[in-house]
N, CA and C of each residue as an Amber inpcrd file, in Angstrom:
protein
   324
 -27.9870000 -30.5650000 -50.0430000 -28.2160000 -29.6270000 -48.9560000
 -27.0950000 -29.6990000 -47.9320000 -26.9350000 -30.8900000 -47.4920000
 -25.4390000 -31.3480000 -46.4440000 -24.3200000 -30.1120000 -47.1530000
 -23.9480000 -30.8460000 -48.3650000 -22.7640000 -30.5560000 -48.5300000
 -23.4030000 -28.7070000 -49.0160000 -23.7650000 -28.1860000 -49.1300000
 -23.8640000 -26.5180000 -49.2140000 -23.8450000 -26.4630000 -47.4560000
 -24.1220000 -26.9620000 -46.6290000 -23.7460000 -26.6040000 -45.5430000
 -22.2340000 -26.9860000 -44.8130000 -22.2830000 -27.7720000 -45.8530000
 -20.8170000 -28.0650000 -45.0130000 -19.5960000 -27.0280000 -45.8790000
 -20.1630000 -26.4240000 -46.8240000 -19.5370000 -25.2380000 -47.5390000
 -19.3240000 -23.9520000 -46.8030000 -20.7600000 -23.8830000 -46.4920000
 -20.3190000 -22.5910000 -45.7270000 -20.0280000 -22.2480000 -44.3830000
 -19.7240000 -23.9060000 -43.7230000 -19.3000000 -23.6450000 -42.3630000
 -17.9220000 -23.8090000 -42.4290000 -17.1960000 -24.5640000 -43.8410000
 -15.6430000 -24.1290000 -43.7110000 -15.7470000 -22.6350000 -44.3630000
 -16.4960000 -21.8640000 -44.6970000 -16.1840000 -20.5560000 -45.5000000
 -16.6310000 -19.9210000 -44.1270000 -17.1310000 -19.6070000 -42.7970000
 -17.4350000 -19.3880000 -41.5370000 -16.0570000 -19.1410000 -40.3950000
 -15.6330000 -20.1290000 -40.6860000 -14.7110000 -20.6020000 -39.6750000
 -13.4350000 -20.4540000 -39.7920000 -13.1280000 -20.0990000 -39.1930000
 -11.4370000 -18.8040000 -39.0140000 -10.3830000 -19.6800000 -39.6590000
  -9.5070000 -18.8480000 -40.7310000  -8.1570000 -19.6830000 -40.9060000
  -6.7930000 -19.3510000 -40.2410000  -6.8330000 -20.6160000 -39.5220000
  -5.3820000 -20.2030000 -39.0150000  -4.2250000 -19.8900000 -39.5650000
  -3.4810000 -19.0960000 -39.2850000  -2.0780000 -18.6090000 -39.9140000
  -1.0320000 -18.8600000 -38.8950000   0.2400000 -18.5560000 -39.1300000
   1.0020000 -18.8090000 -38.4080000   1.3380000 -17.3100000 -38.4110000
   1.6490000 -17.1910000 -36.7500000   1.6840000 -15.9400000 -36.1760000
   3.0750000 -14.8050000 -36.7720000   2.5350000 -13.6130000 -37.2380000
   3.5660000 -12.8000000 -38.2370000   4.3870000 -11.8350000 -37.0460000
   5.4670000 -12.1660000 -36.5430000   6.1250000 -11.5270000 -35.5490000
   7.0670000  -9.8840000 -36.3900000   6.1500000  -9.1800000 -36.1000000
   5.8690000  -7.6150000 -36.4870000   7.6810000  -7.3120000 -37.0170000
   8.1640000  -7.3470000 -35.2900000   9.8240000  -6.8250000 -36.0020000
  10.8720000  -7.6660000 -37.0730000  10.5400000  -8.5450000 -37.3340000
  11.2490000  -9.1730000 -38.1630000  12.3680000 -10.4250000 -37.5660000
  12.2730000 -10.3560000 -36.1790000  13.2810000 -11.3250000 -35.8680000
  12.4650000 -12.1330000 -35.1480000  13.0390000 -13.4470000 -34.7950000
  12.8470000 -14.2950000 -33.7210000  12.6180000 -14.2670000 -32.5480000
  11.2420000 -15.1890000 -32.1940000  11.9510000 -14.9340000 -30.5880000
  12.5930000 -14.7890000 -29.8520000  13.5270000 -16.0020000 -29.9800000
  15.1280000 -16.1220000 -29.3910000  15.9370000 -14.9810000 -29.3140000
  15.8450000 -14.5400000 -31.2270000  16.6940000 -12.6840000 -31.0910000
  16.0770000 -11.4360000 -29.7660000  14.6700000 -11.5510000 -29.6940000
  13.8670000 -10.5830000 -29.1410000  14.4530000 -10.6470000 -27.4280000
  14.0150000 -12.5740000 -27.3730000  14.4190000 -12.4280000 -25.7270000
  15.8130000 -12.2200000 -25.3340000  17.3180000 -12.1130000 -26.1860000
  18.4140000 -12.1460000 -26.1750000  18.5020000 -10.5380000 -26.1700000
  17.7010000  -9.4390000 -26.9360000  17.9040000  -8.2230000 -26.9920000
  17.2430000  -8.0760000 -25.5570000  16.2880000  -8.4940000 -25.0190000
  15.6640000  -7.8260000 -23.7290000  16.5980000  -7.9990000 -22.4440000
  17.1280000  -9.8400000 -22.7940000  17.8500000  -9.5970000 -21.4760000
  19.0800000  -8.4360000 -21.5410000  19.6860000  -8.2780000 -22.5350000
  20.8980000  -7.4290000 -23.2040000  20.8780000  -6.2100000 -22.5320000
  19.0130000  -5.3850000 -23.0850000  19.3970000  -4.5520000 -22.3890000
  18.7550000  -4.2180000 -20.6600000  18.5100000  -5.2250000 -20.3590000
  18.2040000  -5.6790000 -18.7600000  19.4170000  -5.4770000 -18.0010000
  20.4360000  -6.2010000 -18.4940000  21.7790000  -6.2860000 -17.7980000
  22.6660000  -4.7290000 -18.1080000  22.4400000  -3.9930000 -19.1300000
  22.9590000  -2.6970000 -19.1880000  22.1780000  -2.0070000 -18.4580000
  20.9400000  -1.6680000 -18.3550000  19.7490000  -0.8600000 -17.0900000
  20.5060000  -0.9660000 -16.0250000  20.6920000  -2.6750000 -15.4930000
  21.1550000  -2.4720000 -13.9400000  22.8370000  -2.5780000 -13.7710000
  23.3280000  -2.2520000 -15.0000000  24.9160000  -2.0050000 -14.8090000
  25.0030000  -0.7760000 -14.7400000  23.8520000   0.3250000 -15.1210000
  23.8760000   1.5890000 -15.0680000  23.4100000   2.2260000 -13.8020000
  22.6810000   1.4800000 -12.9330000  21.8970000   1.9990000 -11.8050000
  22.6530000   2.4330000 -11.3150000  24.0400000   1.9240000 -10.8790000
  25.0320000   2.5970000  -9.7300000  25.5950000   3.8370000 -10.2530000
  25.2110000   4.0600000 -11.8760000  25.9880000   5.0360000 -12.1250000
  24.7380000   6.3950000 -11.1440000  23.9320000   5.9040000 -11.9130000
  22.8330000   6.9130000 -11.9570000  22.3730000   7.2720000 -10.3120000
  22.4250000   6.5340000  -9.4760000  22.7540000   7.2120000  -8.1230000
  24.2970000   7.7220000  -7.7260000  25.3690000   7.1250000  -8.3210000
  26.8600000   8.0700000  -8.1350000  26.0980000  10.2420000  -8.3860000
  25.7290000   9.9590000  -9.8050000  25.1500000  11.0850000 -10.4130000
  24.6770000  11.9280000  -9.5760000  23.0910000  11.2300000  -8.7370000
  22.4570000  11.9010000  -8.0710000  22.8060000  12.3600000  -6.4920000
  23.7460000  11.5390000  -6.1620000  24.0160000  11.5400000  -4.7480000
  25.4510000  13.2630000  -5.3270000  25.8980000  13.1440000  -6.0470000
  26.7310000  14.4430000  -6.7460000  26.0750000  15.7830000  -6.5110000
  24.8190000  15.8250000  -7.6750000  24.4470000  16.4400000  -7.6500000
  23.4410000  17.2170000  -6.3790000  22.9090000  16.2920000  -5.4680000
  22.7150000  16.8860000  -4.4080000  23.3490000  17.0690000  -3.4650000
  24.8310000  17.1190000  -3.6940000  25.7460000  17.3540000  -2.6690000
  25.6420000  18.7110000  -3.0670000  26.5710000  19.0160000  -4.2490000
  26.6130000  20.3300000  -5.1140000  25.3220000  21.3610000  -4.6270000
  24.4530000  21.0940000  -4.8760000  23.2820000  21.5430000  -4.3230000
  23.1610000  22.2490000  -3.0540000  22.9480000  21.6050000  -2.1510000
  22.7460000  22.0130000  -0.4070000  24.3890000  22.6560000  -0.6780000
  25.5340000  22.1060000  -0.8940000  26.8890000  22.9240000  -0.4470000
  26.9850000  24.3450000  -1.0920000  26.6140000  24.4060000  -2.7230000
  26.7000000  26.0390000  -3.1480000  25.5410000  26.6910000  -3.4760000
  24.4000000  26.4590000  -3.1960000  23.3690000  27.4640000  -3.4590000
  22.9290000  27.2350000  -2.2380000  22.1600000  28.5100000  -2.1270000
  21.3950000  29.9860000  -1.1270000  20.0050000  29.3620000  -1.4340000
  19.4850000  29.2600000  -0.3550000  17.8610000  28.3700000  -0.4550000
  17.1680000  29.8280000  -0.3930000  15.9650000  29.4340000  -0.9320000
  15.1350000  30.8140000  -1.3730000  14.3520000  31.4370000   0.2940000
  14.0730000  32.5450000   0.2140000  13.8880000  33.0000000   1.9590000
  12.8650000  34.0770000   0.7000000  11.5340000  34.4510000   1.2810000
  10.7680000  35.0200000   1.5210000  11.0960000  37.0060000   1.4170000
  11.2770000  37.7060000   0.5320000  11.1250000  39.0660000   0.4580000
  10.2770000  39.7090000   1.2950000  10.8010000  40.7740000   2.0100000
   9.6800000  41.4010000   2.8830000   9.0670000  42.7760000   2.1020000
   8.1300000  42.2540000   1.0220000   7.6610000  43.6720000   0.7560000
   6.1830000  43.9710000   1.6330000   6.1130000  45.0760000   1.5700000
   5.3060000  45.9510000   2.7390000   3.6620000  45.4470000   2.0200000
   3.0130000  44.8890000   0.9290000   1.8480000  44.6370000   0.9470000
   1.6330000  43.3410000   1.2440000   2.7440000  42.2660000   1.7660000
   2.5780000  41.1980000   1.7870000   1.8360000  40.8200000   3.0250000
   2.1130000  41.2280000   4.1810000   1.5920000  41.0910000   5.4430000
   0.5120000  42.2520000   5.6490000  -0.0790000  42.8820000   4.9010000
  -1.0360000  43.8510000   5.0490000  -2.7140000  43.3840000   5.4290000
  -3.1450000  43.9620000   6.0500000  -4.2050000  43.5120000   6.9510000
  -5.5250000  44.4720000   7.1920000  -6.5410000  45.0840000   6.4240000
  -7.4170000  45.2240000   6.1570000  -8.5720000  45.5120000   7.0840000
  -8.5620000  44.3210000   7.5670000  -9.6340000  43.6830000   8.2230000
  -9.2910000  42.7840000   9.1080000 -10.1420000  42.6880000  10.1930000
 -10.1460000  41.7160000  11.2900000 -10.0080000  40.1160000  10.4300000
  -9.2020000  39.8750000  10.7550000  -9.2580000  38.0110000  10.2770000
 -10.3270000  37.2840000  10.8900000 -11.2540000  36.0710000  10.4670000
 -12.5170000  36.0010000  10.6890000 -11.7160000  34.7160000  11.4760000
 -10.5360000  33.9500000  11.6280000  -9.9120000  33.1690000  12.8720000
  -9.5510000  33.9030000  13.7350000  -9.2170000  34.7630000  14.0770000
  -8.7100000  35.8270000  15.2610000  -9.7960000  35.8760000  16.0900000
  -9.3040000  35.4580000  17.6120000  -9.9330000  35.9220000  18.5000000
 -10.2640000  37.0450000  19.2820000 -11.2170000  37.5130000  20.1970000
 -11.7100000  38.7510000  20.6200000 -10.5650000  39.6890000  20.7240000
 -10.5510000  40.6490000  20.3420000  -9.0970000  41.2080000  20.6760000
  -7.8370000  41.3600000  19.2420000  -8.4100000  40.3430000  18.3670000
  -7.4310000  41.0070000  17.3020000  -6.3000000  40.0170000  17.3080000
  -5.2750000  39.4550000  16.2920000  -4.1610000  39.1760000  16.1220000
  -3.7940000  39.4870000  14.3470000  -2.4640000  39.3130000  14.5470000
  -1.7900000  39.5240000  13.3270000  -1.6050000  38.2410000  12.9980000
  -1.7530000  37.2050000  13.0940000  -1.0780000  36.0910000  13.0710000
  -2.0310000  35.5940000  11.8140000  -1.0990000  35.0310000  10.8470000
  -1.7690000  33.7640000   9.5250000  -2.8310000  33.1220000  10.3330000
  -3.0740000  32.1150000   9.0830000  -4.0220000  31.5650000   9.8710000
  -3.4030000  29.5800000  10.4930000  -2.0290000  29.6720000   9.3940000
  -1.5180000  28.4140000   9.3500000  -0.1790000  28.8840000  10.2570000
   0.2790000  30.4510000  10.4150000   1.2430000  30.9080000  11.6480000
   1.4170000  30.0970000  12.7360000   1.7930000  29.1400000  13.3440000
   2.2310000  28.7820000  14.2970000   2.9720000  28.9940000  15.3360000
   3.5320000  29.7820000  14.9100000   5.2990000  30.1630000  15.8250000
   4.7250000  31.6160000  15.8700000   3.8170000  32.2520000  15.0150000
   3.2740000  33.6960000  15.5640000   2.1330000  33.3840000  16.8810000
   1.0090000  32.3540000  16.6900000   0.3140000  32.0760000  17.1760000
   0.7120000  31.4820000  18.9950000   1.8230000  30.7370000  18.8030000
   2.5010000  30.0390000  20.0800000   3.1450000  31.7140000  20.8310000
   3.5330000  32.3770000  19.9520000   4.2620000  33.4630000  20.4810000
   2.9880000  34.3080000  21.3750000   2.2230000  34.8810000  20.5430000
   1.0890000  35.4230000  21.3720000   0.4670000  34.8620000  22.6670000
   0.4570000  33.6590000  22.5620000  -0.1550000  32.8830000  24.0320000
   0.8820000  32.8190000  24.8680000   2.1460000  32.9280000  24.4080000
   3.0860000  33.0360000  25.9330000   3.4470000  34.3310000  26.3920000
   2.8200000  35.4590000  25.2200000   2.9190000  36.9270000  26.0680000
   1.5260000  36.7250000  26.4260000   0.5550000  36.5180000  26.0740000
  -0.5540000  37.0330000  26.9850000  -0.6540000  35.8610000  28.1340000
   0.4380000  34.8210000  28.5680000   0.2860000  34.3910000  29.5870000
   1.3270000  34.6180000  30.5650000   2.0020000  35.4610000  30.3220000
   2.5710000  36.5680000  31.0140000   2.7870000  38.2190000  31.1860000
């Protein structure tokens, strides 16, 4: 009886292997490729802001930033705006600089 139990608690119990490292190389190779390309990443960083600091020069110096078309249904107005006070305004509702404008004519 012992020994059928002592059968099936080595047939139970996990066999160890020695661990199968997937890519085919060594540790040593693996950590030698990581630092490898660690040290090319940050030999490249300076490139890669030279690049970007370029390209947003180029940028702001030859292109025309986009400005708003005035077609005639864009500001069209229907109806009383349900933020507008007694009296009516034209003003958005996020308008600011329309809104500031109106309170310094009607406070003069």
């Amino acid at each position: 009886m012992s020994s059928a139990l002592l059968r099936s608690a080595r047939l139970l119990r996990p066999q160890f292997q020695s661990v199968r490292n997937m890519s085919g190389h060594s540790i040593e190779e693996a950590i030698a490729e990581t630092d490898k390309w660690k040290k090319i990443s940050y030999a490249f960083l300076p490139v890669v802001g030279l690049v970007g600091t370029y390209v947003m020069y180029d940028h702001f110096a030859h292109h025309k930033h986009y400005h708003q078309v005035k077609y005639p249904f864009i500001g069209k107005r229907d109806k009383p705006m349900p933020w507008a006070l007694a009296g009516g305004t034209d003003c958005a509702l996020f308008d600011y600089k329309c809104s500031a404008a109106l309170k310094a004519a009607a406070e003069h």
